[in-house]
C-alpha positions, 0 to 999 in steps of 0.5 A: 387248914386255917380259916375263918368264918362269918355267919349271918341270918341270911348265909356265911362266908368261910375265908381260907387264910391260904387263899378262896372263900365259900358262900353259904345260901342260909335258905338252901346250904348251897355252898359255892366256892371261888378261888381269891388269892391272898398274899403272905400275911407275914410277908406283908406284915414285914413289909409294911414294918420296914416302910414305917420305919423307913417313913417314920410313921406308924403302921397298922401293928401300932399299939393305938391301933391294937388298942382300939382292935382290942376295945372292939373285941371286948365289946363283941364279948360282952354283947355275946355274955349279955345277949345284947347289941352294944354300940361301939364308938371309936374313941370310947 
């Protein structure tokens, strides 16, 4: 069971990476469930890597794009460590 959740201050959202999602009411707890699919995320990953090689163009797993993915990262780490809200531009 591979999942993952987002949760706010007025509810959340568990995504199954398998297909579906629940939403949690934050005032009740109320879970409703709904069934989206969601394609093969290596099947597309593939993909996409042969069209760029077939366009010459860089695709999403690009180390630029990576780089400002893990950029982000590291900031909601650090917010996390110091109990703040950081700004985050791209770039920096």
């Amino acid at each position: 069971n591979m999942f993952i959740d987002f949760i706010g201050t007025k509810g959340g959202i568990r995504l199954n990476y398998y297909g579906g999602f629940t939403y949690w009411n934050g005032d009740t707890l109320k879970g409703e469930t709904w069934d989206h699919p969601i394609p093969d995320m290596y099947e597309c990953e593939d993909r996409a890597f042969i069209q760029s090689l077939h366009n010459r163009k860089k695709n999403k797993g690009n180390a630029d794009e990576v780089l400002e993915t893990m950029k982000l990262l590291e900031a909601i780490y650090r917010s996390s460590d110091i109990h703040q809200e950081l700004s985050f531009r791209e770039g920096e």
